[in-house]
MIBAPA-551778 format. One record per residue (C-alpha): residue number from 1; residue in one letter; chain; x, y, z. Coordinates in Angstrom, 1 decimal, padded with zeros to 4 digits. Example, Ala and Ser with C-alpha at 12.3 -4.5 7.8 and 13.67 -1.06 7.14 Angstrom:
<keros>
1,A,A,012.3,-004.5,007.8
2,S,A,013.7,-001.1,007.1
</keros>
This chain:
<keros>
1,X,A,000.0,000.0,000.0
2,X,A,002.9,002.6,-000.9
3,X,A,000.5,004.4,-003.3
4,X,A,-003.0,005.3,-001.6
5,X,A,-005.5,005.6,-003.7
6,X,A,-009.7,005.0,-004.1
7,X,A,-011.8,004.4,-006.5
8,X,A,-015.6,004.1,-007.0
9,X,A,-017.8,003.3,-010.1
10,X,A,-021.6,002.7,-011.3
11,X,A,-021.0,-000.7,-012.7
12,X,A,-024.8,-000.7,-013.5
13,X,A,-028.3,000.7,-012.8
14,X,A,-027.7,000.7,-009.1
15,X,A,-025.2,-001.1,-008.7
16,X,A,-021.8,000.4,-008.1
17,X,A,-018.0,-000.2,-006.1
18,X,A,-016.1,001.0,-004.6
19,X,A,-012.5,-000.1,-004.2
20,X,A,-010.2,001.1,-001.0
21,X,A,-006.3,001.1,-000.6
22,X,A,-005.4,003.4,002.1
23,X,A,-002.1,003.9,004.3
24,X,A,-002.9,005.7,007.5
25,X,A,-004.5,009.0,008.1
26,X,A,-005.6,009.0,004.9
27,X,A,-009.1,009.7,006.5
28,X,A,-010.6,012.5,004.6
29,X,A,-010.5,009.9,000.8
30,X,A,-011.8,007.0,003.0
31,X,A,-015.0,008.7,004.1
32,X,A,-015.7,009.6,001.2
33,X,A,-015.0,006.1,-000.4
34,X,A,-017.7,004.7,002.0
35,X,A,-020.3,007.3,002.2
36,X,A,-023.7,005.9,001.4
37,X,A,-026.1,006.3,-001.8
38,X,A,-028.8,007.7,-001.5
39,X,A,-030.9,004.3,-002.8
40,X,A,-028.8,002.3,-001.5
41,X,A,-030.1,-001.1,-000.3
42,X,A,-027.5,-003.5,000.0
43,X,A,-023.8,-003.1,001.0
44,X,A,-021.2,-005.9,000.8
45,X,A,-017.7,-005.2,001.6
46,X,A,-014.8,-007.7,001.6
47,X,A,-011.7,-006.8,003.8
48,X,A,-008.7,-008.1,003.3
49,X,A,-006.7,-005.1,005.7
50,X,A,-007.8,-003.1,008.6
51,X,A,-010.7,-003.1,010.4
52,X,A,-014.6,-002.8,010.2
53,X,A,-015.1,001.4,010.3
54,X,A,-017.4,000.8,007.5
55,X,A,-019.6,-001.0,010.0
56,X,A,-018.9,001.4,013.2
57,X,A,-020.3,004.1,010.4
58,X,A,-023.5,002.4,010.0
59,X,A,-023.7,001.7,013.3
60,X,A,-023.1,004.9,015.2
61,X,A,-024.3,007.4,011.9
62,X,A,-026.9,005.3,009.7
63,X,A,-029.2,004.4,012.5
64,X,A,-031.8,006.4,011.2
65,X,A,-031.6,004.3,007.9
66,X,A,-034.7,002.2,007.2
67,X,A,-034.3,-000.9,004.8
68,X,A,-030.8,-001.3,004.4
69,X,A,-028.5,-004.5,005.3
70,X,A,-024.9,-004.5,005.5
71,X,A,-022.7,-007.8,004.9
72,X,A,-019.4,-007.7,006.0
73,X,A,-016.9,-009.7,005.9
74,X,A,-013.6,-010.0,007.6
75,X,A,-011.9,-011.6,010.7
76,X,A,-012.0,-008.4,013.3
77,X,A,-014.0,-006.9,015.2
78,X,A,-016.3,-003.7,014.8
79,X,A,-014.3,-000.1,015.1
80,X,A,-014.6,003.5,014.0
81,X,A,-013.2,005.1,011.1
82,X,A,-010.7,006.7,012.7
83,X,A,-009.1,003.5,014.0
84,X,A,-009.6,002.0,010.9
85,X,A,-007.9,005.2,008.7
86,X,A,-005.2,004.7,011.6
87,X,A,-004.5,000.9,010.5
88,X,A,-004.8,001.3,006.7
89,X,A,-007.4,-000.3,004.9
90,X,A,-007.6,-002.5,001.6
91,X,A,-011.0,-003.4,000.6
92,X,A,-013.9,-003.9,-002.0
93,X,A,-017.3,-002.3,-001.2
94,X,A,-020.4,-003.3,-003.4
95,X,A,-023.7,-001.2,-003.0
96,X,A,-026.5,-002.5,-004.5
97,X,A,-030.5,-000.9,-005.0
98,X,A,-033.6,-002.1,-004.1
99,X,A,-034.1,-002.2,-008.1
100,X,A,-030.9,-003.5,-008.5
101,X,A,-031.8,-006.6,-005.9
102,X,A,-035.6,-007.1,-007.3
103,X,A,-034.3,-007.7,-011.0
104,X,A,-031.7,-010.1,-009.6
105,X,A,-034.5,-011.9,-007.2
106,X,A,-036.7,-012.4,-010.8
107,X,A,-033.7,-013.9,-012.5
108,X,A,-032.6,-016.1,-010.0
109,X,A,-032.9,-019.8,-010.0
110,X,A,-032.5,-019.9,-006.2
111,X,A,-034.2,-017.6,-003.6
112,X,A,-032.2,-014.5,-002.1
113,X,A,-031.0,-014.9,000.8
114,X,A,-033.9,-014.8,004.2
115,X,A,-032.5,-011.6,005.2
116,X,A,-032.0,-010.2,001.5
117,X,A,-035.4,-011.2,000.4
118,X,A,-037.0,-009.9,004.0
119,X,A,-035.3,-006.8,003.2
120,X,A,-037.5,-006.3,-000.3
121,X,A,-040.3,-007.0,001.6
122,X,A,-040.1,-004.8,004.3
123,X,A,-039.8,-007.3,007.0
124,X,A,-036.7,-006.4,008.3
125,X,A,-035.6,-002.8,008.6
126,X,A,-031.7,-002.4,008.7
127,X,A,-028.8,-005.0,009.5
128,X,A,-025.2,-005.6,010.0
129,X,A,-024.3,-009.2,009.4
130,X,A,-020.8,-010.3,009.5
131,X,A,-020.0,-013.0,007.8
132,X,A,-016.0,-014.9,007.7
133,X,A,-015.2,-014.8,004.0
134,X,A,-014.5,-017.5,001.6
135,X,A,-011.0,-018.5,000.4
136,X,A,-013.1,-017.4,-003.2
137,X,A,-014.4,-014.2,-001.6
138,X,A,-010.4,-013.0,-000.9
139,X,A,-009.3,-014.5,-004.0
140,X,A,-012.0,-011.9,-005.9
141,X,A,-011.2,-009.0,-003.9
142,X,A,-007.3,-009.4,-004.4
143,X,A,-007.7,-009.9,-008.1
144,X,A,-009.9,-006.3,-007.8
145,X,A,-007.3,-004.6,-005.6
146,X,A,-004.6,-005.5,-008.0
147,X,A,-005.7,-004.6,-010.9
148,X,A,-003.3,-004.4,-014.1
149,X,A,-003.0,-001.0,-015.3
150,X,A,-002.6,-002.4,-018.7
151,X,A,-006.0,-004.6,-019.0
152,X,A,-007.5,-004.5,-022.2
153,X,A,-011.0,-004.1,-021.0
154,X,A,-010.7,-002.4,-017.5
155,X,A,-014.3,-001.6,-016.8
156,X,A,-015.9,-005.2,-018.3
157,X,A,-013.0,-006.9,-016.1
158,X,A,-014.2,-005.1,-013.0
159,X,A,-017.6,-005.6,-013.2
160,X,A,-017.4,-009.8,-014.2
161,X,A,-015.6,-009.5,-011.0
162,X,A,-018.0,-007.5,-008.8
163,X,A,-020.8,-009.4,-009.9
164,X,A,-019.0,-012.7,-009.2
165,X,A,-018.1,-011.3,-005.4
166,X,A,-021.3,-010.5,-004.7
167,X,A,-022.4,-014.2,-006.2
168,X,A,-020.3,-015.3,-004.0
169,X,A,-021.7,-013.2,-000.7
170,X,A,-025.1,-014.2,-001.2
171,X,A,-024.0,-018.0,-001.5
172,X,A,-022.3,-017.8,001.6
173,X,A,-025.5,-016.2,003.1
174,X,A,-028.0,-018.2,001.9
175,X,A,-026.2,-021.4,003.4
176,X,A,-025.8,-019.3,006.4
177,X,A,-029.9,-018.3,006.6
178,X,A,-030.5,-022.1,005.5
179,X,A,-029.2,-023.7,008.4
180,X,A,-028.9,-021.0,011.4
181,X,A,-032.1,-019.0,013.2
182,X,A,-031.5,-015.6,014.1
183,X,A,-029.3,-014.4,017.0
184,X,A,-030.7,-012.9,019.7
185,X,A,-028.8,-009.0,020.1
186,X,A,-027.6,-010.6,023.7
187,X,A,-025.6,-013.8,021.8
188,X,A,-024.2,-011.5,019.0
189,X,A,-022.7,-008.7,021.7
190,X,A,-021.2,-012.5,023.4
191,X,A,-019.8,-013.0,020.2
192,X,A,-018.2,-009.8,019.4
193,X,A,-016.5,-009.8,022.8
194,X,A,-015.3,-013.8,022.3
195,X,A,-014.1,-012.7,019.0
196,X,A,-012.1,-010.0,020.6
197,X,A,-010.5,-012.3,023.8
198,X,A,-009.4,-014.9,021.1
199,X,A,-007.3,-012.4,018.8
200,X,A,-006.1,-010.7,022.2
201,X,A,-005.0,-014.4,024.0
202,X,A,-001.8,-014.5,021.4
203,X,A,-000.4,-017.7,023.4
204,X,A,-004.1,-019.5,023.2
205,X,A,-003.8,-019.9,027.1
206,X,A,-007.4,-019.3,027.1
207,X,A,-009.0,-023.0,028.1
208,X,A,-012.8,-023.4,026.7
209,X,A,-014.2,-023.6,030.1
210,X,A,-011.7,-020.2,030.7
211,X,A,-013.8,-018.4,028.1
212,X,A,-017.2,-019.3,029.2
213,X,A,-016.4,-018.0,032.8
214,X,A,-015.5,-014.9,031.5
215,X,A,-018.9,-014.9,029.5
216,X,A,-021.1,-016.2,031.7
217,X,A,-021.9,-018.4,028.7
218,X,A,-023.0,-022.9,028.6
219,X,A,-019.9,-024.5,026.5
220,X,A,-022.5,-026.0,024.1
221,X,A,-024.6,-022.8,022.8
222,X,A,-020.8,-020.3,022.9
223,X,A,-019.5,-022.7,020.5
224,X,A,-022.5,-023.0,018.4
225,X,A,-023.5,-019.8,018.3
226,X,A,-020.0,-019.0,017.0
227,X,A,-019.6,-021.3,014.6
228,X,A,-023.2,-019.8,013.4
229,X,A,-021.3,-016.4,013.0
230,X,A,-018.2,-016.9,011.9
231,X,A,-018.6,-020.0,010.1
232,X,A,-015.5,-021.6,012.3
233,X,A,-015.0,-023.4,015.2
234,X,A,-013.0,-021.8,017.9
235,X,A,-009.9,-024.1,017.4
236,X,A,-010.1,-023.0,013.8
237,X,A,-010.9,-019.4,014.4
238,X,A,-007.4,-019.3,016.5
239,X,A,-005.8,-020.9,013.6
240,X,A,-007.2,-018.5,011.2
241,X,A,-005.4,-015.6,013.1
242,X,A,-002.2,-017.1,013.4
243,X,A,-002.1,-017.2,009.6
244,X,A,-003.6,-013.9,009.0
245,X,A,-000.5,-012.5,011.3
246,X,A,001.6,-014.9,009.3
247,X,A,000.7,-013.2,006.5
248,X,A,001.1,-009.3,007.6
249,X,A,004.5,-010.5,008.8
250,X,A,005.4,-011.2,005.5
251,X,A,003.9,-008.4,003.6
252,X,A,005.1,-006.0,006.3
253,X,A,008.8,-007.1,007.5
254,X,A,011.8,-009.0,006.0
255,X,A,012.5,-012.0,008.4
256,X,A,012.4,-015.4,006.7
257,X,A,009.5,-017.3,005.9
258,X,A,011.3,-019.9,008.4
259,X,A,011.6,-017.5,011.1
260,X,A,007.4,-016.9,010.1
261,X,A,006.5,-020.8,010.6
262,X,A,008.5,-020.9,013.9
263,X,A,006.6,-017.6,015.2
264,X,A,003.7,-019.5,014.0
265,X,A,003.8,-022.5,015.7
266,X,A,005.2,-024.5,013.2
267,X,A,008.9,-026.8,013.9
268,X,A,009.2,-027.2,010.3
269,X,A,008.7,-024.5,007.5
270,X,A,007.0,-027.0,004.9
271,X,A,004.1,-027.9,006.9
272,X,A,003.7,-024.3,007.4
273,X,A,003.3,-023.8,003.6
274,X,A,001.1,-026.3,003.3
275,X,A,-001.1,-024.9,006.2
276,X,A,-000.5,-021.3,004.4
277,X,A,-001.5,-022.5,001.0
278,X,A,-004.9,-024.1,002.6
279,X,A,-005.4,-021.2,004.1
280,X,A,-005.1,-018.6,001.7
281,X,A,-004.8,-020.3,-001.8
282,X,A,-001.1,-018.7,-002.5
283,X,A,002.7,-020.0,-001.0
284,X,A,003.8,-017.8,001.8
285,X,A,006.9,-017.0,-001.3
286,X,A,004.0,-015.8,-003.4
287,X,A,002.3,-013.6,-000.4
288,X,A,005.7,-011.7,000.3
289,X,A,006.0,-011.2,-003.6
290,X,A,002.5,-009.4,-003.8
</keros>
């Protein structure tokens, strides 16, 4: 991220993106990167660096908003835009219309997402889901961040890609609406503030029964309710943020991809590759290489 920059475009009738790569204090571009649309009904974002401010916005400043629904998905928790502008940011932000969502509803073979298709019919007023995304989902968004200069067809390239991220969102959350009931707001705050003890317990000295003293919370319905929001167990949840440090230690300092795997956990560097490549789709070689 030596270069900040932002861009946004109407892809189609109401549909547009909006694509953010921002080095600190660069907070003035990202507000207006994220600001809402007027008609705007549906808002996916995918990111890959930083933290949820695009959330904290909607949170703290759309709350007034009727009808609109927010998926986000990343790995951390909620913040402001501040802290977020203060961390950098790299992400993709779809924003969809309620005309924009009813053509796609008539032209699809499967049913919108519960939450999506409530949404159009006024059941459900405004949302923030968070969501973990796919090993696809990152793939898209990377491809989008790093955009050749020299493609051909810039603007049909970037929205085949949009289209197919926000495919790819909806699957997710249609598996997610298919098999889960609603949290109540109680579980979700829980959630938030399990998600935050497990990126802060580095060493994972944090037993299970450990967590659910400091929650107040029965084993059984803490570790389904997670796996209902992030998608993950909590074994697999601490694994997935060993490798997401793993991977800003190699995109943000020069020790050796052996000295990474170590820090990581890992006695011998190729298990760690193949661990990274599961993980992430890419070597840890091709990570540090951009």
């Amino acid at each position: 991220m030596d270069v900040p920059w932002t861009t946004k475009a109407a892809l189609r009738p109401g549909f547009d993106v909006a694509m953010i790569s921002l080095i600190p204090s660069d907070t003035t571009e990202y507000a207006d990167a994220v600001r809402w649309r007027d008609d705007e009904m549906l808002r996916v974002e995918v990111r890959l660096q930083g933290c949820a401010g695009v959330a904290g916005a909607f949170a703290r400043n759309e709350g007034r908003r009727k009808g609109a629904l927010m998926i986000l998905a990343q790995l951390d928790g909620l913040d402001t835009v501040d802290a977020c502008a203060a961390k950098g940011e790299r992400s993709v932000i779809l924003s969809c219309s309620r005309d924009f969502l009813s053509g796609a509803a008539r032209q699809s073979r499967t049913p919108l997402p519960g939450l999506v298709g409530d949404l159009l019919d006024g059941r459900v007023s405004r949302s923030v889901e968070r969501i973990v995304p796919t090993l696809r989902m990152r793939r898209i968004a990377k491809e989008m961040l790093d955009e050749s200069p020299s493609a051909r067809f810039p603007q049909m390239m970037r929205e085949a890609k949009a289209l197919e991220l926000l495919c790819a969102a909806l699957d997710q959350m249609v598996d997610r609406c298919g098999e889960t009931r609603p949290l109540k707001r109680r579980d979700q705050a829980r959630i938030d503030e399990l998600c935050a003890l497990l990126r802060a317990d580095t060493g994972a000295k944090l037993s299970l029964s450990d967590l659910c003293r400091k929650l107040c919370w029965n084993e059984t319905q803490m570790m389904e309710c997670f796996k209902q929001v992030t998608g993950l167990t909590i074994a697999n949840y601490r694994h997935r943020i060993i490798m997401e440090r793993a991977y800003q230690r190699l995109n943000t300092s020069d020790a050796s991809i052996a000295m990474i795997s170590f820090e990581a956990g890992y006695d011998h560097p190729s298990n760690f590759t193949t661990a990274f490549k599961r993980a992430f789709g890419i070597s840890p070689r091709a990570a540090r290489q951009g």
